[in-house]
C-alpha positions in Angstrom: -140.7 79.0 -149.4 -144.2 80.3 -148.8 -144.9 83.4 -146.6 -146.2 84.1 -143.0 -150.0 85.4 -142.9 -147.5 88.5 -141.9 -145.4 88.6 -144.7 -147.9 88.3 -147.3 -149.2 91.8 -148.0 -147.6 94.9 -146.5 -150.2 96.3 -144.6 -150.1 94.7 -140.9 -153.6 93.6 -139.7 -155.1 92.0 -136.2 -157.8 89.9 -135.6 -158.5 86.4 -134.1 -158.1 83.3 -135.6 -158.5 79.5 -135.0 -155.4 77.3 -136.2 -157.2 74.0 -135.8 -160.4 72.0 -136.0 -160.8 72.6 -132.3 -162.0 75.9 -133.4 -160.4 78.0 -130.4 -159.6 81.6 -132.0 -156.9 83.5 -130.3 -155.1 86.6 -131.3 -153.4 86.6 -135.0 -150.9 89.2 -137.0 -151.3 89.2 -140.0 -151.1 91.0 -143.3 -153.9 93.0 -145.9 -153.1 94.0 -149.5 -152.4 97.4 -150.3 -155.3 99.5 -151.5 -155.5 98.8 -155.2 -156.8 101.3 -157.7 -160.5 100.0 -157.6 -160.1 99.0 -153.6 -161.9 100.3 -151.0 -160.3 99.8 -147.6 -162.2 100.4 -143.8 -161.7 100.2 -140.4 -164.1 97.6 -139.4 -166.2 98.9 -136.5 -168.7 95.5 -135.9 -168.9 91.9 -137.3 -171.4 89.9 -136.5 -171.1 85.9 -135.7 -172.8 83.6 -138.2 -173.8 80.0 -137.8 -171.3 79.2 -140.7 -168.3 80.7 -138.9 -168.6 78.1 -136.1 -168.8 75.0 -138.9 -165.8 76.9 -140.2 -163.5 77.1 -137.4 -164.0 73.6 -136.6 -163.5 72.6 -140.4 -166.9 70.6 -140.5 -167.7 71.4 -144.0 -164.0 69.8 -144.9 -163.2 72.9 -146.6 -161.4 76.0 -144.3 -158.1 76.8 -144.5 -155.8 77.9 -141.3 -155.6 79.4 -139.4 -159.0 81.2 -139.8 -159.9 84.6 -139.5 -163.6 84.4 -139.9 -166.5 87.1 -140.3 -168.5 88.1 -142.9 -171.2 90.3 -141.5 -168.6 93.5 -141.6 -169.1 97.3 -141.3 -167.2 100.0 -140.3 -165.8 103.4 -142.0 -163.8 103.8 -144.8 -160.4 105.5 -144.4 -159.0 104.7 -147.9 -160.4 104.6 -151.6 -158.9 103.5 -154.9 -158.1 106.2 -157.7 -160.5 104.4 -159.8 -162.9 104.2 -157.1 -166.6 106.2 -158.0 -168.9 105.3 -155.4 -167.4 105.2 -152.0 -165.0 108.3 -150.5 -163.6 108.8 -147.2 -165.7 108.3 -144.0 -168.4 106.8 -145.7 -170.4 103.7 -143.9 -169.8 100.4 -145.8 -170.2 96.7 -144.9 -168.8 93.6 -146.7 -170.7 90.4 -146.5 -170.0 86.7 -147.9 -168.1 88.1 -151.3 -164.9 89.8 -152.1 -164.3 88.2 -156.0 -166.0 86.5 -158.5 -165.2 85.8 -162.4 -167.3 88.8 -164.0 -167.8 86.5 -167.1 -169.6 83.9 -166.8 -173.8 83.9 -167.2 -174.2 84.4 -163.4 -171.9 87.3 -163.0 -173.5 89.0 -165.9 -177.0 88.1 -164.3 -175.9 90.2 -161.0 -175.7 86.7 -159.5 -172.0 86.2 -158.3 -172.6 84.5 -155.3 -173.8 81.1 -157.7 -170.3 81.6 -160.0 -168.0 79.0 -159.9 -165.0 81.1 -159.4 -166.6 82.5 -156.5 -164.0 84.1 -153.8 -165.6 84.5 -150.5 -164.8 86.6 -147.8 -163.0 84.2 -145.4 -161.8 80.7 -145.1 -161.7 78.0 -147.8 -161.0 80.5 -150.5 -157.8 82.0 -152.7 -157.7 85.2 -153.4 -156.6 86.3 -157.2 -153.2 86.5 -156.1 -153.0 82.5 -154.3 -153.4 84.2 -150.8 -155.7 83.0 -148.6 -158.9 85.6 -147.5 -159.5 86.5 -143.8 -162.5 87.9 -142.4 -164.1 90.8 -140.6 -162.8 89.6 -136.3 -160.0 92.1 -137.4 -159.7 95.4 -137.3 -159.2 96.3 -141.2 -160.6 95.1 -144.5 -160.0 95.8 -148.3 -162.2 94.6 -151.0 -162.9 95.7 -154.3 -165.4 98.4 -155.0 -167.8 96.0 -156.2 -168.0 93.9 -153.2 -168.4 97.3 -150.7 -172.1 97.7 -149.6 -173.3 101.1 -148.6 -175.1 101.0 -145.4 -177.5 104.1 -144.7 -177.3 106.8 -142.2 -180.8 105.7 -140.6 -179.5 102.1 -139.6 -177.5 101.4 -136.8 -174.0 99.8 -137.5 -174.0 97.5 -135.0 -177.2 96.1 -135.4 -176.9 96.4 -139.3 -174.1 93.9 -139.4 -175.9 90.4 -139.7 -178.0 91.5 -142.4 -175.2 91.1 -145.1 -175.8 86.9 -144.4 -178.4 86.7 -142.7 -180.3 89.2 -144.2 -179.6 88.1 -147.6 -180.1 84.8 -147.2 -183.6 85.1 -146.4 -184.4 87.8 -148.5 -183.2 86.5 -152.0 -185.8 83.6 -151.6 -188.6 85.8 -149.8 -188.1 87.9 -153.6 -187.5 85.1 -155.6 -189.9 82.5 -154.6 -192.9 84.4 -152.1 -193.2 88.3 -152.9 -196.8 88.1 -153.1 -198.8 90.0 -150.3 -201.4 87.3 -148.9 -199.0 84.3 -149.4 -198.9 82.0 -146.2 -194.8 81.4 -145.5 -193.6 79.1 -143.3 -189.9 80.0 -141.8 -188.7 77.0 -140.1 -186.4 77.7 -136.7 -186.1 81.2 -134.8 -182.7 82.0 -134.7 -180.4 84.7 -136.4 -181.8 83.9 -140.1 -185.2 82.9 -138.9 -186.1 86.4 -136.8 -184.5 87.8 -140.1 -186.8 86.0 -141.9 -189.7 87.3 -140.4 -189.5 90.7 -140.5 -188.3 91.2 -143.6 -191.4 88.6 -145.1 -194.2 90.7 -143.0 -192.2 94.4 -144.5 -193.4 92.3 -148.0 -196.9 91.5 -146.8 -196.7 88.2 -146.1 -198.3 86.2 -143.7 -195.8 84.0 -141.5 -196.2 81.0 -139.8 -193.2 80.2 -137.6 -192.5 76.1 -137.2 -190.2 75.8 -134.2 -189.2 72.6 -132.1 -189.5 74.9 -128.9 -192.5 75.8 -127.2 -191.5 79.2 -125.4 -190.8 80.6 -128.8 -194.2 81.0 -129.0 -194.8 84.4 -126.9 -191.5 86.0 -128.6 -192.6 85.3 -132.2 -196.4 86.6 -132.0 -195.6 89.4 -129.8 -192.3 90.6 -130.4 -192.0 89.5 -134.0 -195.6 89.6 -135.8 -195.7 86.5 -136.4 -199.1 85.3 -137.8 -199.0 82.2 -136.6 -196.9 79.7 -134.6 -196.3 75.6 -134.8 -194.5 73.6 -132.7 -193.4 71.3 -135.0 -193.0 68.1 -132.6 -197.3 68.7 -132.1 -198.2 65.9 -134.3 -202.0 67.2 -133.8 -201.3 70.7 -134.9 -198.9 70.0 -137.7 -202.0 67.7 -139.1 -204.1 70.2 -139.0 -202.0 72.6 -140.8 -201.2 70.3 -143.8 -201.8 71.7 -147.1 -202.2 75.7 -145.8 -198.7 77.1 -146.9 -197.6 78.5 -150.1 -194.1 77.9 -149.5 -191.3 77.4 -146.4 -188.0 79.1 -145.8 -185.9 76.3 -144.1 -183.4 78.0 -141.5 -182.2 75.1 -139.6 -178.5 74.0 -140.2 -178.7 70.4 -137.9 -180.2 67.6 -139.1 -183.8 67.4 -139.2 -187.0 65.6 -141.2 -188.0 67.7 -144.0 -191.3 65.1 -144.5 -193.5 66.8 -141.7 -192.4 70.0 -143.9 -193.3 68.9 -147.4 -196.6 68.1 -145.9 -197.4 71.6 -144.9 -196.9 73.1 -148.3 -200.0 73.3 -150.5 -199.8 71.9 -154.1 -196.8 73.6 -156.1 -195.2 74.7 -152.8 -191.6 75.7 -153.0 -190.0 74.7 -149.6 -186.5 76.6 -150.1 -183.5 76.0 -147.9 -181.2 78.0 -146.7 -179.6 76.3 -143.6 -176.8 74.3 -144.4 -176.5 71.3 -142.0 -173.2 69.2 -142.0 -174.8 65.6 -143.0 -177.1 64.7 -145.6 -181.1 65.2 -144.9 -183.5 62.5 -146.2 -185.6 63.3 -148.9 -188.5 61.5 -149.7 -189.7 61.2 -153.0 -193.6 60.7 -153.0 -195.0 63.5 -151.2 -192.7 65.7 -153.8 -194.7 63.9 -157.0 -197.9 63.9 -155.0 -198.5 68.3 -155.4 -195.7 69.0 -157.9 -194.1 70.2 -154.8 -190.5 71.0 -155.0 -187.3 71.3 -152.4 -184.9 74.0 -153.1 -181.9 75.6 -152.0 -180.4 79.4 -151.9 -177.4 80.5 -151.3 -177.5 84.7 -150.1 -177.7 87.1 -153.0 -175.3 88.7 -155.7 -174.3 92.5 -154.7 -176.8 94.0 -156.7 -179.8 92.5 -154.5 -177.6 92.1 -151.6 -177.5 96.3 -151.9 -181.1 96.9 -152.4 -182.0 94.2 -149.0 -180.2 96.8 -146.7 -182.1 99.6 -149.0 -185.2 97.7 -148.0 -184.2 97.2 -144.1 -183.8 101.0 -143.8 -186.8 102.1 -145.3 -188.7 99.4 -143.0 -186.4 100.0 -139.9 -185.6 96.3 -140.2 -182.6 95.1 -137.8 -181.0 92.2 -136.3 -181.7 91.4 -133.0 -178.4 91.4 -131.4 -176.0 91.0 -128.5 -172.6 93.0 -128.8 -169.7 91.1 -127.1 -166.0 92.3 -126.7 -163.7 90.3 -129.2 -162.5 88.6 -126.1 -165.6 86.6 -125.7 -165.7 84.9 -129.1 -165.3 81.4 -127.5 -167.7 82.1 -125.2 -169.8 83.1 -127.7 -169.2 80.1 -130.4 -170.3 77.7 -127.4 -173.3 79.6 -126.5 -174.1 79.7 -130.7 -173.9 75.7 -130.6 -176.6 75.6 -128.1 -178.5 78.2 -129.5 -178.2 79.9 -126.5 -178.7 83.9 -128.1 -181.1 86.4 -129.4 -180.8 86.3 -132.0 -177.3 87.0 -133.3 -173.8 87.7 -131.2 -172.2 91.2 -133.0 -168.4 91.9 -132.2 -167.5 95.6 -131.1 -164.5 95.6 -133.0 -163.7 99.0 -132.9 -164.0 99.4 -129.3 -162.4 95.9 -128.0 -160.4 94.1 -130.6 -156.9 95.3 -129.5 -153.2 94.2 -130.6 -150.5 93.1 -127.7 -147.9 94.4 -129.5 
């Protein structure tokens, strides 16, 4: 007979969880591991609200696993180490983001790129951990990971404000590196939210000039003056978007709903890369043609392996990068999930989980 999310481990844990594809979270006991020999255990202080926990807790990538605990934008302060553990003590300030277990074999793992294995454990959700138990994320007041999966987060960054960069951080960062860390390129970062703003300052911290390509108008203001954005299209401006066909060396894609992607390829100058990295919930049409006509190509990226996810928050301290956030009591995670599905934030909810998450019992 299988185990309670209690009577799994034998440390007791707290957090909020959703127990069905209505995606309300309420309170939920339930259990952590002990701390193993290379585990690094911490009391989680903030975790930020990504895009992906609200498809999550409504089960709309067919994948999650309740009930849910999600989060996976997590820092706090360790209180535990491992006896094998070399890189982390006591009191230290560590975050945990998309990861807590991969293969260590395979060509991606040895390439530092464990978020593309295929035994892939991530933080929350969908996912078994080594031992069949199911992973639970950072709305809850503890976490224990592996050492190899901690992130050290430096003095000069604020925790709170720190948090989203282990997703959304990442995931525009891996493909700024990979694809457009050129000072002079033109990058297009489609959609202003929590991975867009991220998307922008870490791209003009590189040297690149950015062009944001919004659907909304009054972004306009916040993204030039606020952000330092180069430039600014509103996408639904058939005139403008003419005008700028052919002027960008490549587009970050943002945007997890549905939207054309033609209007897009057409920006990109020949050998464009547009990359995306929002992951809407139906397919997108692709045409073909405009692809063959400038050996353009359409890409995806999925955050970083720990290696690079490690030298972005690096790179956001030395350039004061941030989120732009708004710290809630755990309380008002419904609240927030229905104010995320309108968009209705700037740019990124953070939970004060050190300061509001508390047990009934």
């Amino acid at each position: 007979m299988s185990k309670s999310p209690e009577e799994e481990h034998p440390r007791t844990a707290f957090g909020w969880a959703a127990r069905d594809k209505s995606g309300h979270l309420s309170p939920f006991h339930f259990s952590r591991r002990e701390t193993g020999e290379k585990d690094v255990r911490f009391k989680v202080l903030y975790c930020g609200i990504c895009h992906s926990d609200l498809h999550a807790i409504k089960n709309e990538w067919g994948s999650t696993i309740y009930p849910v605990v999600p989060g996976h934008e997590i820092v706090g302060v360790v209180t535990e180490v491992g006896s094998k553990v070399l890189k982390f003590k006591i009191g230290d300030k560590v975050g945990i983001g998309c990861l807590v277990g991969a293969c260590h074999s395979c060509d991606n793992c040895a390439n530092d790129l464990e978020n593309y294995c295929t035994k892939v454990i991530f933080t929350y959700g969908g996912a078994k951990y080594h031992d069949g138990t199911v992973t639970y994320g950072g709305y809850s007041d503890t976490m224990v990971a592996e050492e190899h999966y901690i992130v050290r987060i430096p003095d000069n960054i604020p925790l709170d404000a720190c948090a989203p960069l282990l997703c959304a951080g990442i995931t525009v960062y891996s493909p700024l590196r990979t694809y457009f860390d050129k000072p002079g390129f033109n990058v297009g970062v489609v959609g202003l939210g929590g991975l867009g703003h991220a998307a922008v300052k870490f791209a003009k911290a590189m040297g690149i000039k950015v062009t944001v390509i919004s659907t909304s108008p009054n972004k306009k203001k916040e993204a030039i003056d606020h952000l330092g954005t180069d430039s600014f299209l509103v996408s639904t401006d058939q005139e403008k978007m003419q005008a700028a066909m052919g002027t960008l060396d490549g587009i970050i894609d943002t945007v997890s709903a549905v939207h054309p992607l033609l209007p897009l390829i057409f920006l990109l100058k020949s050998h464009g890369k547009l990359i995306m990295v929002g992951a809407p919930d139906k397919p997108l049409e692709l045409p073909v043609f405009p692809l063959l006509l400038g050996r353009k190509i359409v890409a995806g990226s999925c955050i970083g392996g720990m290696k690079e996810t490690q030298e972005m928050i690096d790179f956001a301290a030395e350039h004061n990068i941030t989120a732009d956030i708004e710290v809630i009591p755990a309380d008002y995670v419904n609240t927030a999930m229905e104010r995320l599905a309108k968009a209705d934030v700037k740019y990124r909810f953070v939970i004060d989980v050190g300061n509001t998450l508390k047990s009934s019992n």
